[in-house]
C-alpha positions as CSV (number, residue, x, y, z in Angstrom):
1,X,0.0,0.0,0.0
2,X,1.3,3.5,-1.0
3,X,-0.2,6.6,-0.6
4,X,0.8,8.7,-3.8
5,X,-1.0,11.9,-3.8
6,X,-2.8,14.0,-1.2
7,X,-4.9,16.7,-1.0
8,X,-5.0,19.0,1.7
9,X,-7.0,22.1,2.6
10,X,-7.4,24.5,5.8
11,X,-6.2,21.4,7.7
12,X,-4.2,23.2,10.9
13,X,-2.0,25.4,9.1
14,X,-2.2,24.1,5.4
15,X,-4.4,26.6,3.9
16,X,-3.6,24.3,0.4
17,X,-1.3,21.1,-1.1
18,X,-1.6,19.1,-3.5
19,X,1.2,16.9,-3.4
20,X,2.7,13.3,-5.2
21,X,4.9,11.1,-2.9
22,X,8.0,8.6,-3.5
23,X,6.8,5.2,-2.8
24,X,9.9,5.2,-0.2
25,X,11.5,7.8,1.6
26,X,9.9,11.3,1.7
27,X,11.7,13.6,3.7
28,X,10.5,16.8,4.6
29,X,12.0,20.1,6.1
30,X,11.4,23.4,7.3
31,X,11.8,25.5,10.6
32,X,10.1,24.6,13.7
33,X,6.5,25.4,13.7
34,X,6.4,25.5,9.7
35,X,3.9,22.5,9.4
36,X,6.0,19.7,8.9
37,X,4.0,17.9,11.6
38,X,0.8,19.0,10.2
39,X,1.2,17.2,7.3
40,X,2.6,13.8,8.9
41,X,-0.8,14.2,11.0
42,X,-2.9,15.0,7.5
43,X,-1.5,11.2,6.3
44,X,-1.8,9.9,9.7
45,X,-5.6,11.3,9.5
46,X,-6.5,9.6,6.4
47,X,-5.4,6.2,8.3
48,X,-7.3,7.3,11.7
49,X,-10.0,9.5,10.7
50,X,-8.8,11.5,13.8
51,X,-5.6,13.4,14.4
52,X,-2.5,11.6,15.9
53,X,-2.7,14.0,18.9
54,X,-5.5,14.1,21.7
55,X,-7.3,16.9,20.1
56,X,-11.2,17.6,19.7
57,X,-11.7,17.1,15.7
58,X,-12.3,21.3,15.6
59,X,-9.1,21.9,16.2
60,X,-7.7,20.3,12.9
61,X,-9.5,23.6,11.1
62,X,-7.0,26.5,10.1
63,X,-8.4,29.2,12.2
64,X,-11.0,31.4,10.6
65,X,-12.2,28.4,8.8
66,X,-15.5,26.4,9.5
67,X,-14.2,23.2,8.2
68,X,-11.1,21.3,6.7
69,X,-10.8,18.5,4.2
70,X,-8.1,15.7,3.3
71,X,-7.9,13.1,0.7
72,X,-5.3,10.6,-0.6
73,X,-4.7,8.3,-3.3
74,X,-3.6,4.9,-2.5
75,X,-2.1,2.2,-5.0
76,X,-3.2,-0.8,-2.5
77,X,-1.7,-4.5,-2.8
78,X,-4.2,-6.0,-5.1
79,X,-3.5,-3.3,-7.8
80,X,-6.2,-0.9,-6.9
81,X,-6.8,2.6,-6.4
82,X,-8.5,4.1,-3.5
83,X,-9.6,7.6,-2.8
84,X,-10.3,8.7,1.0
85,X,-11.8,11.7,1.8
86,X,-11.9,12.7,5.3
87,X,-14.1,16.0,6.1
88,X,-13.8,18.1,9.7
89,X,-16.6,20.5,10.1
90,X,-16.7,23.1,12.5
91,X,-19.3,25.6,14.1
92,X,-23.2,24.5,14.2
93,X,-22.1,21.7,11.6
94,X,-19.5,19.8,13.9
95,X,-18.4,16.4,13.3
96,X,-16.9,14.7,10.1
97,X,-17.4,12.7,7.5
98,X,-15.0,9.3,5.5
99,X,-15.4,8.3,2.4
100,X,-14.1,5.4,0.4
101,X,-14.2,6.1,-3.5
102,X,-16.6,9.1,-2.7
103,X,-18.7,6.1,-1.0
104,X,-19.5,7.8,2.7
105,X,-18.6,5.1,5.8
106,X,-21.5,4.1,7.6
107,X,-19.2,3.7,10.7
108,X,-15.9,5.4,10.4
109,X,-14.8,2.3,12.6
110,X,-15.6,0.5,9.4
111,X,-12.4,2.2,7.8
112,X,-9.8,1.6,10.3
113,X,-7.1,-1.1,9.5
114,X,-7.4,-0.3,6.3
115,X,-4.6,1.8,6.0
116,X,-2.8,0.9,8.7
117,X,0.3,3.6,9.7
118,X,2.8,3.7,12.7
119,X,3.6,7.4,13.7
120,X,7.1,8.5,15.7
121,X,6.6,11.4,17.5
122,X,8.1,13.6,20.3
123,X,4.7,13.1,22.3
124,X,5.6,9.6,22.4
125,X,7.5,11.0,25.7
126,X,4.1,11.2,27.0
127,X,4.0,7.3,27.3
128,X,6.5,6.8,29.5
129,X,6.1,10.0,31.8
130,X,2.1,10.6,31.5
131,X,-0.8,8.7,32.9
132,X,-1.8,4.9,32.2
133,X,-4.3,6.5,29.5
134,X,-1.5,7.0,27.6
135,X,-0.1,3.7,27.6
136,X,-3.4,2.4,26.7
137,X,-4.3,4.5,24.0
138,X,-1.3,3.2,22.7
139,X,-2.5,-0.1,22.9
140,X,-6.1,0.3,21.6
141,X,-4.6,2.2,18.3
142,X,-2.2,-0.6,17.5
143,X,-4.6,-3.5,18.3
144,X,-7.5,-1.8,16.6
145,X,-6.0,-1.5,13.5
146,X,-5.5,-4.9,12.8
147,X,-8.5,-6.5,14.5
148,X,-11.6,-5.4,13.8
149,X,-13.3,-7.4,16.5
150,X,-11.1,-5.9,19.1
151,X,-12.0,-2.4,18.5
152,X,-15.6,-3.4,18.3
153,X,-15.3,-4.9,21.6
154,X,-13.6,-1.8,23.0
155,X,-16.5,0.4,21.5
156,X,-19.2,-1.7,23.2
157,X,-16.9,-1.7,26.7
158,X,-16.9,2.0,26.6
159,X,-20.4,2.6,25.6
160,X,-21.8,0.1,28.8
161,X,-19.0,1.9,31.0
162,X,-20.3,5.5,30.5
163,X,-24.2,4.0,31.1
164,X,-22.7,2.1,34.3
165,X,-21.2,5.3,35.2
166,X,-24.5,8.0,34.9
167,X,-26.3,5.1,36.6
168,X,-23.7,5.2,39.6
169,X,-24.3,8.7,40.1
170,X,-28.0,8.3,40.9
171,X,-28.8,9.2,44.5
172,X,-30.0,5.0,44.9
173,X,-28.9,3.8,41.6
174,X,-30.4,0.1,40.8
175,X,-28.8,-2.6,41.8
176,X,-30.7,-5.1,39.3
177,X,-30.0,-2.5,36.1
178,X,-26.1,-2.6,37.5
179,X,-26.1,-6.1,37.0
180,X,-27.3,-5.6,33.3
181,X,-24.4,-3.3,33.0
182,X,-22.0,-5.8,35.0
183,X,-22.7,-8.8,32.5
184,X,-22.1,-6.5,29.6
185,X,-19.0,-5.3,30.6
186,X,-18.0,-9.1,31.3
187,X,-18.8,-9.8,27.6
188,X,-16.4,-7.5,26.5
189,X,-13.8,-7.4,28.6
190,X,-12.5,-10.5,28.6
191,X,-11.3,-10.4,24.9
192,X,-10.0,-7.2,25.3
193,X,-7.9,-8.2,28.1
194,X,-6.6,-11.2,26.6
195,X,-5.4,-9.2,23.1
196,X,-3.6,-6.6,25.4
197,X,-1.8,-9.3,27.4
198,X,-0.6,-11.2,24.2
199,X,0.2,-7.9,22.6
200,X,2.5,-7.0,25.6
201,X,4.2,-10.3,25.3
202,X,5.0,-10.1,21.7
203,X,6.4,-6.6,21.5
204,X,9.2,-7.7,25.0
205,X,11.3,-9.0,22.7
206,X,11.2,-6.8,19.8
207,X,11.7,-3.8,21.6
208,X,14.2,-5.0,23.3
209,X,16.1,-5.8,19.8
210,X,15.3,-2.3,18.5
211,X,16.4,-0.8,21.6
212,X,20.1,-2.7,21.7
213,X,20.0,-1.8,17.5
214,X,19.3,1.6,18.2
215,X,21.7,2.4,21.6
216,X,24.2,0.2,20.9
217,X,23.8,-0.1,25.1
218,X,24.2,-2.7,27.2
219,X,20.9,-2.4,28.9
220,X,17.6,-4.6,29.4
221,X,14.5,-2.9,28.9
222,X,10.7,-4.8,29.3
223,X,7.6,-4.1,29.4
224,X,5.2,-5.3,32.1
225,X,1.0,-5.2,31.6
226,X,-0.9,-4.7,34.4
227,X,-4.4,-5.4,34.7
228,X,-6.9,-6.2,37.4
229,X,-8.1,-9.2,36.0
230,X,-4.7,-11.0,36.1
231,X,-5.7,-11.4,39.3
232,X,-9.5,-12.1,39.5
233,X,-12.6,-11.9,37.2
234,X,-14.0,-8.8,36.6
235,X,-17.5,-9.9,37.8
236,X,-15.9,-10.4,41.1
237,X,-14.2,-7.3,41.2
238,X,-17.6,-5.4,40.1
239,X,-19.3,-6.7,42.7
240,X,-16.6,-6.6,45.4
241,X,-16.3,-2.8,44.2
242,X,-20.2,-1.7,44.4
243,X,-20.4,0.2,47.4
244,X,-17.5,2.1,46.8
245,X,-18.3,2.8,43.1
246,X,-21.7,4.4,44.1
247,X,-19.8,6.6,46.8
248,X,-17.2,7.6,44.0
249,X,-20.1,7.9,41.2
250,X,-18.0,5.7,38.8
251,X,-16.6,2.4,38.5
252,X,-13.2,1.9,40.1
253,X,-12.1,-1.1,38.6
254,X,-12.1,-3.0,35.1
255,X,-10.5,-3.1,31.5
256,X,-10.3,1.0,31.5
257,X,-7.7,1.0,34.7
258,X,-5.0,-1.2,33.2
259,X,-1.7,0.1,32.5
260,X,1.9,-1.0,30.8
261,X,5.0,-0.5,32.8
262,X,8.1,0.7,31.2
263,X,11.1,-0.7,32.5
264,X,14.8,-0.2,32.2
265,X,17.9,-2.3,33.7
266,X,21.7,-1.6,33.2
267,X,24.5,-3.6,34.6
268,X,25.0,-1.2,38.2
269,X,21.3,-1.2,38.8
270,X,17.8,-3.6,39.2
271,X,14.6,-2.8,36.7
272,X,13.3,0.2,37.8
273,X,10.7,3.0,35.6
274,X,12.0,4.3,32.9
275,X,11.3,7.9,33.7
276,X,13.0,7.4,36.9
277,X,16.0,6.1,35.4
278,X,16.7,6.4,31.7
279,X,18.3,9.8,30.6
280,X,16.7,11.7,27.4
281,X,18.6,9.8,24.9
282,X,17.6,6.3,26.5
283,X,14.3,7.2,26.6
284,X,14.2,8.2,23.2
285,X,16.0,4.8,22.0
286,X,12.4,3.0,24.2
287,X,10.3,5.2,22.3
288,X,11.3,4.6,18.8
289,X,11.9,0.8,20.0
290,X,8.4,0.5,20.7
291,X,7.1,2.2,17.5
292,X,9.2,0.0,15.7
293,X,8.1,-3.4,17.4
294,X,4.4,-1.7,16.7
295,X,5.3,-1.7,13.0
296,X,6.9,-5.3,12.8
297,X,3.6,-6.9,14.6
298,X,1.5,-4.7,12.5
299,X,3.5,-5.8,9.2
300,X,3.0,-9.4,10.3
301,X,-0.5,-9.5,12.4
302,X,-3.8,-7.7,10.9
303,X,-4.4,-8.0,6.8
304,X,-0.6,-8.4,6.5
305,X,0.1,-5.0,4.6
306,X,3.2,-3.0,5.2
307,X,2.3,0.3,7.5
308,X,3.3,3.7,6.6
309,X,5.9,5.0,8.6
310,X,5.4,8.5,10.0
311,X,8.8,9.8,11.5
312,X,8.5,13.3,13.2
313,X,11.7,15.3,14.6
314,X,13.3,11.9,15.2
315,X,17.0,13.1,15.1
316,X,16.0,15.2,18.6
317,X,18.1,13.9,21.6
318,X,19.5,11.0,19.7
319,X,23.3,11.7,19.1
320,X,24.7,11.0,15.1
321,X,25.6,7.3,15.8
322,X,22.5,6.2,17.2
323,X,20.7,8.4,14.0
324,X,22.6,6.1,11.7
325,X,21.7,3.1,13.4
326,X,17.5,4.4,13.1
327,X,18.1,5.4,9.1
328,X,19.9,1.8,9.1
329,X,17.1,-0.1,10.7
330,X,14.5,1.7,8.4
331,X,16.0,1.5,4.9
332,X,15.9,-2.4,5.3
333,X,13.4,-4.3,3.2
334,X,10.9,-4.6,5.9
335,X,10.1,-1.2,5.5
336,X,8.1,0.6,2.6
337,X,6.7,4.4,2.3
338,X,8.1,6.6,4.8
339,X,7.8,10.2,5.9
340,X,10.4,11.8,7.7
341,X,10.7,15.3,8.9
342,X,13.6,17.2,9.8
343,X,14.3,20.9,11.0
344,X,18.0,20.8,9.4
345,X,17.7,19.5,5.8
346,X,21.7,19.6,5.1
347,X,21.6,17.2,8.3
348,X,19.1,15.1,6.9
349,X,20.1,14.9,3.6
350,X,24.2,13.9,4.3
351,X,22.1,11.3,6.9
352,X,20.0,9.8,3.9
353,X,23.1,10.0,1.5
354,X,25.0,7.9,3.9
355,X,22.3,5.2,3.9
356,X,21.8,5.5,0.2
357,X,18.3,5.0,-2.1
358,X,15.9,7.6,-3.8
359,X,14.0,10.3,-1.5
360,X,11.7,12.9,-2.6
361,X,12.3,16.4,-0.8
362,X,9.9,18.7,0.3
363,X,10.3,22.0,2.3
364,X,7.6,23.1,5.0
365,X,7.2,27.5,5.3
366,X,4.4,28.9,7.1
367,X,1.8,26.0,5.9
368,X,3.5,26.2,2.6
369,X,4.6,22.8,0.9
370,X,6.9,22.4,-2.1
371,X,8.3,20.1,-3.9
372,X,12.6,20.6,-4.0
């Protein structure tokens, strides 16, 4: 799957682009704040239907606008074309709209895996030193592009837990329409929990060969996934949570509390947090690790088809060895389409010299693209 032209208008700072892509390396430049990011998240859209970032879909609209649009043209694996066309609306029209060869989505959840896409980003940071919604957000993106049942599982396990959660903050909420709730959740959960356990499994040992590829270091790094229901069913925990849960006015435990732990171990010292131990560089080395163990389960698991590879400001805090090693690992034949962005083009350039193969160049300036 490659995405060879896309669209763009009043997305963010892009007032207008209309722009054809290298089926490999695209590399892209420009000053901080230019819009190089903006267009990574424009691609990353058309795979999502929603920005890469934690934003409310408004705030993809170049101010002063009432409503941005985004299409791309794929050449997919069998030999056919596809045009998606995502369109953000703003003001008393808010919400959006994804189409498929100008067919609208009756679900948008209909489109994702389709185009699967692995971004690298400096708010990856927020994984290891943010909240457990983070983490998994993280996971639900990843295991909801490549199974569809997953995500539809996910969908229904929200839905019930925001109807448990009104019903909790009734003054005497019923007990016997709880238990309605309780068995629905149950339903759900249990697949849920099982993909995010088998997820965390496979990725321990491909970070871990990312992370010695990338550092060149000598430590151990693992990831640890932490869920209630290692322990006990979540039935039992429901229940054995009630009476709390209507003093909070939501449900305490499930599914929606899990969390990963990022771990880090060198030769002087135990396993202990990453962001208690790891310096800047090491925790960049983790991050990309992890994004590239995403990409190698995602290239194997799901419909099999080779993500795009979305790598924002990845030189930051990684010194020029470690930089060669990354170019190294992603101009192997695992790899196909990939968008890189870079504040310093001579730097990136004499980086994608030294790894050698074709790019196409593009320079960012005030929501300006062009082709160099």
């Amino acid at each position: 799957m490659i995405l060879s032209r896309i669209l763009i208008t009043d997305f963010k700072n892009i007032a207008g682009a209309d722009l054809d892509f290298s089926s490999g390396l695209n590399c892209i430049s420009g000053s901080n704040g230019s819009g190089k990011t903006n267009l990574l998240d424009a691609v990353y859209s058309l795979s999502m239907a929603k920005s890469f970032f934690n934003f409310q879909d408004s705030f993809s609209i170049r101010d002063g606008k009432e409503s941005a649009a985004v299409a791309g043209y794929y050449y997919m694996d069998d030999g056919s074309v596809s045009k998606i066309g995502l369109g953000i609306y703003g003001g008393n029209k808010e919400g959006k709209t994804l189409k498929c060869n100008d067919k609208a989505y009756k679900r948008l959840a209909d489109h994702i895996g389709l185009l699967p896409v692995v971004m690298v980003s400096p708010s990856d940071s927020n994984l290891i030193n943010l909240s457990a919604e983070e983490r998994r957000r993280f996971l639900n993106a990843l295991l909801s592009q490549m199974d569809r049942l997953y995500l539809e599982k996910l969908q229904r396990y929200n839905k019930t837990l925001a109807q448990r959660n009104r019903l909790l903050k009734d003054e005497d909420p019923s007990r016997e329409l709880v238990s309605v709730l309780d068995a629905q959740l149950c339903e759900n959960a249990e697949y849920i929990f099982q993909a995010r356990q088998k997820l965390c499994s496979d990725l321990q040992e491909s970070v871990q060969k990312h992370y010695t590829q990338l550092s060149g270091g000598n430590e151990t790094v693992r990831l640890i996934y932490q869920s209630e229901l290692q322990k006990h069913p979540l039935d039992e925990i429901l229940l054995r949570n009630f009476d709390r849960d209507k003093i909070m006015g939501f449900t305490t435990g499930g599914i929606h509390r899990d969390d990963v732990a990022f771990e880090m171990k060198s030769p002087a010292q135990d396993f202990s947090l990453l962001k208690r131990c790891a310096s800047q560089g090491q925790q960049k080395c983790f991050q990309i690790a992890l994004k590239m163990a995403q990409f190698g389960i995602m290239r194997k698991g799901g419909k099999a088809t080779t993500p795009i590879l979305l790598l924002d400001d990845v030189f930051d805090k990684l010194d020029m060895e470690r930089v060669k090693n990354l170019l190294q690992m992603v101009s192997g034949e695992d790899f196909g389409q990939i968008f890189i962005t870079d504040s310093n083009k001579v730097r990136m350039d004499s980086l994608v010299e030294k790894v050698g193969g074709s790019a196409r160049n593009f320079e960012v300036s005030s929501g300006k693209i062009s082709r160099i």
